[in-house]
C-alpha positions as CSV (number, residue, x, y, z in Angstrom):
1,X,64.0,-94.7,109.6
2,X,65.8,-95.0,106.3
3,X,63.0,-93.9,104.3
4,X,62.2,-90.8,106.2
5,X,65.1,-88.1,104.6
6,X,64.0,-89.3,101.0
7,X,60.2,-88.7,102.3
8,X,61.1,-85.5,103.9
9,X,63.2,-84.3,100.7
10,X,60.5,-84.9,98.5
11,X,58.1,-82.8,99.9
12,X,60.4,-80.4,100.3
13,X,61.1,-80.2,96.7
14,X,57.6,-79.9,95.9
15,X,57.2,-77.2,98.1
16,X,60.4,-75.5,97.0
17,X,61.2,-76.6,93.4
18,X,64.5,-75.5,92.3
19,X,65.1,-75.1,88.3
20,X,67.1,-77.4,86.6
21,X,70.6,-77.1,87.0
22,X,72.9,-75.8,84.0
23,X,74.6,-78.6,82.9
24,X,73.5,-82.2,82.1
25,X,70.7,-82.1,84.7
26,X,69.0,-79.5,82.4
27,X,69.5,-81.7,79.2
28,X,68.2,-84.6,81.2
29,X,65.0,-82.6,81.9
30,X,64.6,-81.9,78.4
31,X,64.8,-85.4,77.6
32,X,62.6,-86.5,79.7
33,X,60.0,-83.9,78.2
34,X,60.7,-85.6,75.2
35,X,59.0,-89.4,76.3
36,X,55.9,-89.8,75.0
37,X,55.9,-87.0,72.6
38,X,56.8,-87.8,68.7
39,X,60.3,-87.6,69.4
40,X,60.7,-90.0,72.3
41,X,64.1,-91.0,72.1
42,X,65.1,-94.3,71.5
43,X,68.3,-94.1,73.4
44,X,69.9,-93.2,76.7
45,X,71.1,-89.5,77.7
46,X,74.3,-88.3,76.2
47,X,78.2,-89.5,76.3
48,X,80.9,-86.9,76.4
49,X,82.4,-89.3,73.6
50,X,79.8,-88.5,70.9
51,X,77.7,-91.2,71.3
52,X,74.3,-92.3,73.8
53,X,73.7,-94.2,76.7
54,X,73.1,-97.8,75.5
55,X,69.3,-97.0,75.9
56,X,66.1,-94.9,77.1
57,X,65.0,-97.2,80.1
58,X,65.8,-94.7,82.6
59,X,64.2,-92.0,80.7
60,X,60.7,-93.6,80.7
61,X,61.3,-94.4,84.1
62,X,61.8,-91.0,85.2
63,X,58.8,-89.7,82.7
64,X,56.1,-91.5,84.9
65,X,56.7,-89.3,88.0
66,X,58.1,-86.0,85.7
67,X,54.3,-86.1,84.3
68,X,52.3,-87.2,87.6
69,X,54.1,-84.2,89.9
70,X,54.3,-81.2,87.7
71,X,56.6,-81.5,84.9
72,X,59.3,-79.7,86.1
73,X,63.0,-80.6,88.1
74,X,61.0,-81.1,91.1
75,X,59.2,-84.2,89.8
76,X,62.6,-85.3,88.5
77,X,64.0,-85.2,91.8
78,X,61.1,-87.1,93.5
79,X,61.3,-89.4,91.0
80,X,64.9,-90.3,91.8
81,X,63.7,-90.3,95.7
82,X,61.2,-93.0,94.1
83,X,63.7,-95.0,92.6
84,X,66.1,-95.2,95.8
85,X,63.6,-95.9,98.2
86,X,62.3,-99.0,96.1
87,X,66.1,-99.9,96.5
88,X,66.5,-99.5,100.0
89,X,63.2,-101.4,100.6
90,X,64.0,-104.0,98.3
91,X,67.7,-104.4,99.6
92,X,66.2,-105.2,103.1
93,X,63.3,-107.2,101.9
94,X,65.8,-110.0,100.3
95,X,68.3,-109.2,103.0
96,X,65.4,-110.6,105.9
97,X,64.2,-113.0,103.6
98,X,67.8,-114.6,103.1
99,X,69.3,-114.0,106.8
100,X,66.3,-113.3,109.3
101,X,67.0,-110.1,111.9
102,X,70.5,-110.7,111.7
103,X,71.2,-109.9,107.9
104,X,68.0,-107.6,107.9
105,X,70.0,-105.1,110.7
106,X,73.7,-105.6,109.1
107,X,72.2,-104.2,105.5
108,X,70.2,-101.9,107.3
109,X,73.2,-100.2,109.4
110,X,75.6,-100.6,106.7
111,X,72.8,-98.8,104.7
112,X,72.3,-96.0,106.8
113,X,75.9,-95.1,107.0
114,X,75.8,-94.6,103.5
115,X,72.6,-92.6,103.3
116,X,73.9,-90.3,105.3
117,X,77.2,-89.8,103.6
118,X,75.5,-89.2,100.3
119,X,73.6,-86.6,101.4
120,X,70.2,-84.7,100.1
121,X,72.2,-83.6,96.9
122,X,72.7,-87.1,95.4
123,X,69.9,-88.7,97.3
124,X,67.5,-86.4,95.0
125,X,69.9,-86.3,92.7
126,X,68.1,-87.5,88.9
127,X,71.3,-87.7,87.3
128,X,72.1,-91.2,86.4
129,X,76.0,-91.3,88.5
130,X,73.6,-90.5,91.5
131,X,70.8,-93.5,91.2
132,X,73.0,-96.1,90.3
133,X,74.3,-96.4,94.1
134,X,71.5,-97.8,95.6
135,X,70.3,-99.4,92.4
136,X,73.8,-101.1,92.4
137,X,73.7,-102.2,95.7
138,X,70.4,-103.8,95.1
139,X,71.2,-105.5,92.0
140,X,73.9,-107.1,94.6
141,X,71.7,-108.2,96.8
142,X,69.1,-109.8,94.3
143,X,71.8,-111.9,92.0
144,X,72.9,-113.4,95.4
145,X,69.3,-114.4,95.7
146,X,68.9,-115.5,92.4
147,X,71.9,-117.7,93.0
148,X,70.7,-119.1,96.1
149,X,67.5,-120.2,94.0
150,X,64.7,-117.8,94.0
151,X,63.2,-117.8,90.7
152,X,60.9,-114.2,90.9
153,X,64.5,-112.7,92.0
154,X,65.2,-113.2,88.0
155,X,62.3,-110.7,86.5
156,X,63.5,-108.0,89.2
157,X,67.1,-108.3,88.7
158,X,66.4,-108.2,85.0
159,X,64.7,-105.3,85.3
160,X,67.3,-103.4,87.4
161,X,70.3,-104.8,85.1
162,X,68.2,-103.4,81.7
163,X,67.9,-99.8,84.0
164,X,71.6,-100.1,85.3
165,X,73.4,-101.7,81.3
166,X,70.8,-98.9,79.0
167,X,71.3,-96.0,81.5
168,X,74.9,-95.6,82.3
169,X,78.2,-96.9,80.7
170,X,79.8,-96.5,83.8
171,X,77.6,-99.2,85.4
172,X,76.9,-101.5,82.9
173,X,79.4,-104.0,82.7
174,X,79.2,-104.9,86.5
175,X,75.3,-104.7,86.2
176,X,75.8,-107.2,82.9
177,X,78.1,-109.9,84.9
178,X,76.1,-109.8,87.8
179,X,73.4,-111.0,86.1
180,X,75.2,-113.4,83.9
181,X,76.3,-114.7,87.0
182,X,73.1,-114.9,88.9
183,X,71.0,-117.0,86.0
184,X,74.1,-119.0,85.1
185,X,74.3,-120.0,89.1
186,X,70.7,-120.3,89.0
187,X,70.7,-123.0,85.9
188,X,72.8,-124.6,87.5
189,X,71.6,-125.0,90.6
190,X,68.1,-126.2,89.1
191,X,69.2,-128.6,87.2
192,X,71.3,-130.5,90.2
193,X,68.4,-130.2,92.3
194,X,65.5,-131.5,89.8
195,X,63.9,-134.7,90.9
196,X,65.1,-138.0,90.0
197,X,63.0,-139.4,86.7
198,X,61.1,-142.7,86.8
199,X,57.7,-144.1,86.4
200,X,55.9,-143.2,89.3
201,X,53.4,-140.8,89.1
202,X,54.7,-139.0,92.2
203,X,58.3,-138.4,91.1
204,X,56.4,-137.2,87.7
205,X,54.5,-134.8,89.7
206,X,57.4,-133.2,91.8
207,X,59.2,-132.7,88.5
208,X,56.5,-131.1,87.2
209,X,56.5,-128.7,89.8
210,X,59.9,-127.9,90.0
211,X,59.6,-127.2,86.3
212,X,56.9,-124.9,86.7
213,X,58.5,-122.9,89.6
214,X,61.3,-121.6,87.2
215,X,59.6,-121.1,84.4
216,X,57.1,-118.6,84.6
217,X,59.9,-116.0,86.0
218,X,62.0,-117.0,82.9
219,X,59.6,-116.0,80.9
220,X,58.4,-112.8,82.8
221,X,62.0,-112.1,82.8
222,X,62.8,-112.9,78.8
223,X,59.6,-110.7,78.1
224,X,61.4,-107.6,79.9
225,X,64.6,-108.2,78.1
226,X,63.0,-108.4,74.7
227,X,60.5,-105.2,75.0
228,X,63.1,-102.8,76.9
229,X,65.8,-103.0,74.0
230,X,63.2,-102.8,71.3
231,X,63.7,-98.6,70.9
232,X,67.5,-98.8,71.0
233,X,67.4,-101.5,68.3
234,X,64.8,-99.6,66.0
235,X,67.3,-96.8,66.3
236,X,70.0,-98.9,65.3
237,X,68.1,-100.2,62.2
238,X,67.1,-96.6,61.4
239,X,70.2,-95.0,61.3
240,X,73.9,-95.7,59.9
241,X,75.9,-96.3,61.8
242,X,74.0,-96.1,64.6
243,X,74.1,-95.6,68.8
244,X,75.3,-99.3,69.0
245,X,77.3,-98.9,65.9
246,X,79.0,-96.1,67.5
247,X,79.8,-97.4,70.8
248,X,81.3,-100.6,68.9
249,X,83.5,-98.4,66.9
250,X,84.6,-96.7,70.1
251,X,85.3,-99.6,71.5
252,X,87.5,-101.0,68.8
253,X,89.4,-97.6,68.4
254,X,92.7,-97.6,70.6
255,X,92.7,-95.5,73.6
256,X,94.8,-94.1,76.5
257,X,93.3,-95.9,79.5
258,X,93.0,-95.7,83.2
259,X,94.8,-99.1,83.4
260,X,94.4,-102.0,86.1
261,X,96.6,-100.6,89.0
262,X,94.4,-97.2,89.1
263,X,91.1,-99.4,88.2
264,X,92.2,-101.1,91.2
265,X,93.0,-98.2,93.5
266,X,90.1,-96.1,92.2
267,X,87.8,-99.4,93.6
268,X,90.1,-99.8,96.8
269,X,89.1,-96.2,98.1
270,X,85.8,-97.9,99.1
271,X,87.4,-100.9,100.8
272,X,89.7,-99.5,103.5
273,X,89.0,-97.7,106.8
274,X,88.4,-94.2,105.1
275,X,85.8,-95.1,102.5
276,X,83.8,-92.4,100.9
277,X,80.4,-94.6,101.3
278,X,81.0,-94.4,105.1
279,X,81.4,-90.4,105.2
280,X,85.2,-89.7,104.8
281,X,86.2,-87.1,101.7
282,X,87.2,-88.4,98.2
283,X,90.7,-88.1,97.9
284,X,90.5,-85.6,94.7
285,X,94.3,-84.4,92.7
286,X,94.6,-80.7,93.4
287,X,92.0,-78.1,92.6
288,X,90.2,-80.3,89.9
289,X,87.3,-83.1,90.3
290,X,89.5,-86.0,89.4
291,X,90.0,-88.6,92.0
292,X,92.9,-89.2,93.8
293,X,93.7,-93.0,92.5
294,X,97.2,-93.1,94.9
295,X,95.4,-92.4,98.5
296,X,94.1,-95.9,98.4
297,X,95.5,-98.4,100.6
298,X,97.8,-101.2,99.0
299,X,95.7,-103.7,100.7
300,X,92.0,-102.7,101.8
301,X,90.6,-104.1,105.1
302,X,87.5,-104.6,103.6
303,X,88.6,-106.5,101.1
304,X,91.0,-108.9,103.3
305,X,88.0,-109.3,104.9
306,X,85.6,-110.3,102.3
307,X,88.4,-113.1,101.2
308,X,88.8,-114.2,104.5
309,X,85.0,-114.5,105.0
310,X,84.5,-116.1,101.2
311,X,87.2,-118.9,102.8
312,X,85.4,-119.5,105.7
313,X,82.2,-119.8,104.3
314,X,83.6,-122.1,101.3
315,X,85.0,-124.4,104.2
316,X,81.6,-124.6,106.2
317,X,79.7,-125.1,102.8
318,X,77.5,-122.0,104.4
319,X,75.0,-120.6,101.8
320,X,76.2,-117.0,102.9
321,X,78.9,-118.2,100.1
322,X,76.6,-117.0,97.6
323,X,76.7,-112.9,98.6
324,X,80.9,-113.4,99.2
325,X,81.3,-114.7,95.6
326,X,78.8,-111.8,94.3
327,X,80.1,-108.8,96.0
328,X,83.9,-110.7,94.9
329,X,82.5,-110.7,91.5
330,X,81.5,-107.2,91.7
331,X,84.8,-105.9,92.8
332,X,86.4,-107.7,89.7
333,X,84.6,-106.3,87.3
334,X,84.7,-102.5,88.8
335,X,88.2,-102.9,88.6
336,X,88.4,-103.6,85.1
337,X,86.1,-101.7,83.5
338,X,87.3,-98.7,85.1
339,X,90.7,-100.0,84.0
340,X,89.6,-99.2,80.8
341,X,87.7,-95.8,81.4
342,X,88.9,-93.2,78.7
343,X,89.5,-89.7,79.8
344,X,89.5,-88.0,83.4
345,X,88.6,-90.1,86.4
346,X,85.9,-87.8,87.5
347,X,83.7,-87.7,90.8
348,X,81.1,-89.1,89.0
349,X,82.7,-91.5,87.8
350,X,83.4,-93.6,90.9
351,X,79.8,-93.1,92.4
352,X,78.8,-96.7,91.5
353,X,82.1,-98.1,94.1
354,X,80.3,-96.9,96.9
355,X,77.5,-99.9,96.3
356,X,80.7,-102.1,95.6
357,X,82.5,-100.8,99.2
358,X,79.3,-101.4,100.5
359,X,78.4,-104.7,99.3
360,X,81.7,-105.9,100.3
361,X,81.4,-105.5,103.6
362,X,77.8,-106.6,104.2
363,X,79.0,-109.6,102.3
364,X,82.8,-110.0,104.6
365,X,80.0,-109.4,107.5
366,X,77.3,-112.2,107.1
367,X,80.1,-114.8,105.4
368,X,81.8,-114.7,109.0
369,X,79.0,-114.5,110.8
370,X,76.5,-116.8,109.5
371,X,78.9,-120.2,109.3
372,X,78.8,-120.1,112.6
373,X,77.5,-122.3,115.3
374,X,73.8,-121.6,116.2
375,X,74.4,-121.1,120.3
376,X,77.4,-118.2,119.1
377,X,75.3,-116.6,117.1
378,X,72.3,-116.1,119.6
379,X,75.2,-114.9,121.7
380,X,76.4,-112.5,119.1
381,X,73.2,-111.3,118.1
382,X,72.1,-110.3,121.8
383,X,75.2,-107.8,121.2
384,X,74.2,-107.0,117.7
385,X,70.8,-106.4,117.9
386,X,70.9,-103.2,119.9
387,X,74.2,-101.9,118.7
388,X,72.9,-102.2,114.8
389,X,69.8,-100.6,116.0
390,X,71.6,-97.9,117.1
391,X,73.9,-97.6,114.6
392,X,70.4,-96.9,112.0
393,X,69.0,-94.7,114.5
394,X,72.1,-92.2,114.8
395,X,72.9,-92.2,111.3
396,X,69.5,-92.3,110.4
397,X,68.4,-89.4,112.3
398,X,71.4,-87.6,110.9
399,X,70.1,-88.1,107.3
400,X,66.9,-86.9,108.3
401,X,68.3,-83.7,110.1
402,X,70.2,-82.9,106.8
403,X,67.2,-83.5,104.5
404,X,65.4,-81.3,106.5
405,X,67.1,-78.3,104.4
406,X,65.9,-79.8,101.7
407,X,67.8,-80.7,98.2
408,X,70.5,-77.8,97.6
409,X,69.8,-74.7,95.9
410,X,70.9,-74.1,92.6
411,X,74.9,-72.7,92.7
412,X,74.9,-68.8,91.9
413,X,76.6,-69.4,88.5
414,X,73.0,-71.8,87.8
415,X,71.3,-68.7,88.9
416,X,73.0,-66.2,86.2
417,X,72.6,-68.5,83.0
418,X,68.7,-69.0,84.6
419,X,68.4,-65.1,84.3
420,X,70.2,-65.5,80.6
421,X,67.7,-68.1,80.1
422,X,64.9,-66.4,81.0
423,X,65.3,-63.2,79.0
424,X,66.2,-65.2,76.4
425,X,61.9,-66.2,75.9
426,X,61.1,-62.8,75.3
427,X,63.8,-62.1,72.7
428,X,62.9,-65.5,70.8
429,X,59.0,-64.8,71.1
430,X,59.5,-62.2,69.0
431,X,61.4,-64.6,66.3
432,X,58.2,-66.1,65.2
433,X,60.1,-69.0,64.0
434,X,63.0,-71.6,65.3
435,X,65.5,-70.4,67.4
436,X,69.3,-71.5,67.1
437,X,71.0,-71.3,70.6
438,X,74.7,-71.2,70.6
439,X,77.3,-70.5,73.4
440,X,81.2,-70.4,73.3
441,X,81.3,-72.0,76.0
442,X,83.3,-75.3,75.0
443,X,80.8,-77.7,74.5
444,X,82.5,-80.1,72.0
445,X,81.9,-84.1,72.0
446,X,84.6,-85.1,74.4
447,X,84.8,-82.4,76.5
448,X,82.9,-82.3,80.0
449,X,81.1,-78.9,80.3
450,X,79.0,-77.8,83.2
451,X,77.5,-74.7,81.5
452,X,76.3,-75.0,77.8
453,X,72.8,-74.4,75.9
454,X,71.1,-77.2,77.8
455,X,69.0,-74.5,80.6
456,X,68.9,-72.4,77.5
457,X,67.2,-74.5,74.9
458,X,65.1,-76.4,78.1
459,X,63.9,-72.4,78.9
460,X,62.3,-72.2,75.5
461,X,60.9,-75.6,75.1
462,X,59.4,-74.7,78.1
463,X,58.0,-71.5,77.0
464,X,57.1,-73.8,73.6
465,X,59.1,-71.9,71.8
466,X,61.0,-74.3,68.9
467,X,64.7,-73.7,69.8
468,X,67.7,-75.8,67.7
469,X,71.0,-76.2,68.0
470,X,73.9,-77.2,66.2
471,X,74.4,-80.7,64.2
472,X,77.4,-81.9,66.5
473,X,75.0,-81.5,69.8
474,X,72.2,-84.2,68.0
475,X,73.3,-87.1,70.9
476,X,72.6,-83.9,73.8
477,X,69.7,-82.7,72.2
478,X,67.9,-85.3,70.0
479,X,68.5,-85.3,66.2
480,X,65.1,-83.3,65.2
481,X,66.5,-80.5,67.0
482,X,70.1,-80.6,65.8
483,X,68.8,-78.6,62.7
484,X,69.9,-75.2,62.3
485,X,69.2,-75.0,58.7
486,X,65.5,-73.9,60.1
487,X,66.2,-71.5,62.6
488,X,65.6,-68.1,61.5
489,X,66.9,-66.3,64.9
490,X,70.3,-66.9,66.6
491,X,70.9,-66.6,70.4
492,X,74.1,-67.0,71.6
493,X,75.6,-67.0,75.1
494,X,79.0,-65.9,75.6
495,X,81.3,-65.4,78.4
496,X,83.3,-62.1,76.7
497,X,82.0,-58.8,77.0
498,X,82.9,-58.7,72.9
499,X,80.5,-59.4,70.1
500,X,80.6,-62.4,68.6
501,X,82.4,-62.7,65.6
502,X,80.0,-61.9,62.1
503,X,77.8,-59.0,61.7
504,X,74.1,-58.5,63.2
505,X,74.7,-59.0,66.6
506,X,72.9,-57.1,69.3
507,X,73.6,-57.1,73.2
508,X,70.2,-58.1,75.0
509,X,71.7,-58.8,78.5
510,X,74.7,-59.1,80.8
511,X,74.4,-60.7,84.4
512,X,77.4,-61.1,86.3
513,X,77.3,-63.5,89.5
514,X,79.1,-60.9,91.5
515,X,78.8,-57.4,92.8
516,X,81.3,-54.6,92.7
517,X,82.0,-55.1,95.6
518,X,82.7,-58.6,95.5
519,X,85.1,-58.0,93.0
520,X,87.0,-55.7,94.8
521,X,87.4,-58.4,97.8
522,X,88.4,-60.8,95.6
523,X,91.1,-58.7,93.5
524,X,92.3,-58.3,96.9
525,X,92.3,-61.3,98.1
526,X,94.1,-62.7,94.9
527,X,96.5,-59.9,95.2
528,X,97.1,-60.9,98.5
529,X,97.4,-64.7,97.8
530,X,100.1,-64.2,95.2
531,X,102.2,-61.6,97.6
532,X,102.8,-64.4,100.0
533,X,103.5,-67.3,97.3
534,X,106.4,-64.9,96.2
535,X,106.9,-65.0,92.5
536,X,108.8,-67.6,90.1
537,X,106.5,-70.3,91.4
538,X,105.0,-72.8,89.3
539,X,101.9,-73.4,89.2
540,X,102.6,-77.3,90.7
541,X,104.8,-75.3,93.4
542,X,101.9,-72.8,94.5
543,X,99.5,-75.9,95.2
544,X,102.4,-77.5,97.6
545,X,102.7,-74.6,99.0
546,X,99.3,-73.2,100.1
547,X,98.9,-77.5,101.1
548,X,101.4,-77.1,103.6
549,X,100.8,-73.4,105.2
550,X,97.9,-73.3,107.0
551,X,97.4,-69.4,106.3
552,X,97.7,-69.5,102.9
553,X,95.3,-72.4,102.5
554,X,92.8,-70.4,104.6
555,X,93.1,-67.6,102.6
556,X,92.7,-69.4,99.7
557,X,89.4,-71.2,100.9
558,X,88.0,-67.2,101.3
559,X,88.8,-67.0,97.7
560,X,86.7,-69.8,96.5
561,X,83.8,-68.8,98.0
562,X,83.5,-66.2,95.1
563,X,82.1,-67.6,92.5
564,X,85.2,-66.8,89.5
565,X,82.4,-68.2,86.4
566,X,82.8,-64.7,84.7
567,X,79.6,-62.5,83.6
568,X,77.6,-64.2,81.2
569,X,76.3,-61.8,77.7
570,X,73.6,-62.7,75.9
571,X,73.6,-61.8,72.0
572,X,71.0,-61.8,68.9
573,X,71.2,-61.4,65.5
574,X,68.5,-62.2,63.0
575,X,69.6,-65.1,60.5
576,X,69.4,-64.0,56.6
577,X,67.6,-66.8,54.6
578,X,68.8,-67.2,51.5
């Protein structure tokens, strides 16, 4: 039942495939492209802070499926649909192998809640915010094994930490202590449960055995480690000073931070009665995608809970200890390494504490229930059987009625830099040479962008035509493009009706995502807005206000259904060598 929405939505997008979106998507695509080819990148996708993703695991990852199902955003998507199933099958494999029917239907309802509040946009979703969630929530699941003494746990949960540490920033220290965690529980555990030495043979024997057990997945699991950060080291040997040189010097530098209190908040949205993972909105500040830190509750349920349960447990000496202190752990470390997260606490940001809220719970859940007495849990489970089935059917078939529509459509302002793009090709075919692509769109290291030359230079690679861009986008684009020295035609994308500044330039197209008409309705409805605000109103003083009328909001809502992204121009000039 959970599978079924991520089965549907994949054939859907094969049926249907969408371009790449605009922004990073696009640049993810590209990258992709890039695996196997002489340029393979040896590190992750880009940071808005000048620097890569610790590494390119993710990348070759996603390049299996991008080459088996048509090289194009489709296969992306299904690839990401690949990736989350494995973790929703594996999540529930461990869970019945560790707790029977009972922890098997707990996962599998708590699971199924937060399928359906993600939704077919992040489910297909390839960027790398959107498949950490259920990656995150295995890697949970499998260091609680691992503690408990399962050896072949190790070489998975290696695996998932190296996808989880190279692919996003975001998610690798919690990915990192887990594991830490897992192998240092595991060491120990192994080594105050090995047999007894003497001189029997039979004593010999059983240690033998027990030494064996662990020690193939150790070295399965040492293997993955070494070969998966080979490329980002080569790349730090290569170059001065480096992708790991460069997130150490970031590192070091000081920095304005989140701080602990909204680290904490930011993690405690996902631990109270109106968590995002089970379906209720993200709190966000205003009209912008930052996240409401102060609509947290001071003290989470779910996380009174999950104490309480870790206590109980602890007390009964119950093995269920083992997820408590894990899914503990992982709250910890959420909270501070978002306390230090530089910048804007963005949507995206916080995707990764819905595996946290989530493993909170199903951890709170089996520490209080599996302590217990065996003839009160038969009676609890006749109860919980049928209600957690029902639970995973209704939210289940609610996930499956919204993937039925498929992955979402491109937005309309995707659609106009996709007609940009695509006259761009037959301007630069006639370059017969590199291309440099350029937009003044704000795309500077630092600054988040959701429209740049990403669908633009992804167009021409496309269409095999050599397109380059400016040295400062070499961590976007990959350093061997990151050359304009070479390029011998200039495209740039611009959001002004004006000519660029310099001589040469010629207009080849303007697309603008809405028609007269819409204009006209939304000059009114602007005109309108601003009648009944009054004037003399700050901008601070207008958002209170159309919060509190119920009209004005209303109205304002009809306004942002236009899209406001102005008409995109697309210019060319020939580039004099000299």
């Amino acid at each position: 039942m959970l599978l079924a929405p991520l089965v549907v939505l994949a054939i859907h997008a094969l049926l249907h495939p969408h371009s790449a979106p605009a922004g990073d998507q696009a640049i993810l695509q590209l990258r992709v492209a890039d695996v196997g080819t002489r340029h393979t990148p040896l590190v992750g996708s880009y940071q808005r802070f000048g620097w890569n993703q610790p590494g390119p695991a993710y990348l070759y990852l996603l390049a299996v499926p991008y080459r088996l199902f048509g090289s194009n955003y489709a296969a992306l998507q299904v690839g990401a649909l690949l990736v989350n199933a494995l973790a929703i099958a594996g999540t529930l494999f461990i869970c019945f192998k560790r707790g029977g029917l009972a922890l098997y239907l707990w996962a599998a309802a708590l699971l199924a809640v937060m399928i359906h509040a993600m939704g077919p946009a992040t489910l297909a979703g390839p960027w790398e915010p959107d498949v950490s969630i259920l990656a995150l929530a295995l890697t949970i699941v499998l260091a609680a094994d691992v503690v408990l003494g399962r050896a072949w746990s190790i070489p998975a949960l290696t695996v998932l930490t190296v996808f989880l540490v190279q692919g996003w920033a975001t998610t690798a220290p919690v990915a990192a202590v887990l594991f830490l965690w897992a192998v240092a529980a595991f060491i120990v555990r192994a080594f105050a449960h090995r047999a007894p030495v003497d001189n029997s043979n039979g004593a010999n024997s059983r240690a033998a055995a027990h030494h064996r057990a662990w020690l193939l997945p150790v070295i399965v699991a040492v293997a993955v480690l070494v070969v998966s950060w080979i490329p980002p080291v080569v790349q730090q040997l290569r170059t001065s000073p480096g992708n790991i040189g460069l997130i150490a010097q970031f590192i070091r530098q000081p920095h304005t931070t989140l701080g602990l209190a909204d680290g904490y908040r930011a993690v405690a949205l996902q631990l109270g009665t109106r968590a995002p993972w089970m379906g209720w909105a993200l709190p966000l500040q205003g009209f912008v995608s930052e996240v409401n830190t102060h609509a947290a509750q001071v003290v989470p349920v779910v996380l009174v809970l999950l104490i309480a349960g870790c206590a109980f447990a602890a007390r009964r000496r119950d093995s269920s200890l083992a997820f408590g202190a894990t899914a503990t752990l992982a709250v910890l470390t959420m909270i501070v390494a978002l306390s230090r997260l530089v910048g804007g606490l963005f949507v995206e940001i916080v995707e990764p504490t819905w595996a946290i809220g989530w493993g909170a719970l199903l951890a709170a859940g089996w520490c209080g229930y599996s302590p217990l007495g065996a003839r009160t849990r038969r009676t609890i489970l006749r109860v919980a059987v049928p209600a957690l089935s029902i639970v995973v059917l209704l939210f289940g078939s609610l996930a499956l009625a919204d993937a039925t529509g498929g992955p979402p459509a491109n937005p309309p302002v995707d659609r106009v830099v996709r007609q940009v793009a695509d006259r761009a090709v037959g301007v630069a075919r006639t370059a017969h040479g590199p291309v440099l692509v350029s937009t003044d769109i704000d795309v500077r290291p630092g600054v988040p962008s959701t429209i740049g030359p990403g669908l633009l230079v992804l167009t021409l690679s496309r269409a095999g035509i050599d397109a380059v861009v400016g040295r400062d986008l070499a961590n976007r684009f990959g350093d061997f493009r990151a050359d304009p020295s070479r390029a011998v035609l200039e495209l740039r994308m611009t959001s002004s009706g004006s000519a660029p500044a310099g001589s040469g330039w010629r207009r080849v197209t303007t697309v603008d995502p809405l028609t007269a008409k819409d204009h006209s309705t939304r000059d009114r409805l602007e005109a309108e807005l601003e009648r009944r605000l009054g004037p003399g109103l700050s901008p601070a003083q207008q958002f209170q206000r159309v919060v509190r009328d119920r009209r004005l909001r209303a109205l304002d809502q009809r306004i942002s259904r236009f899209d406001v992204q102005p008409a995109l121009t697309l210019w060319a000039r020939r580039i004099a060598k000299h």
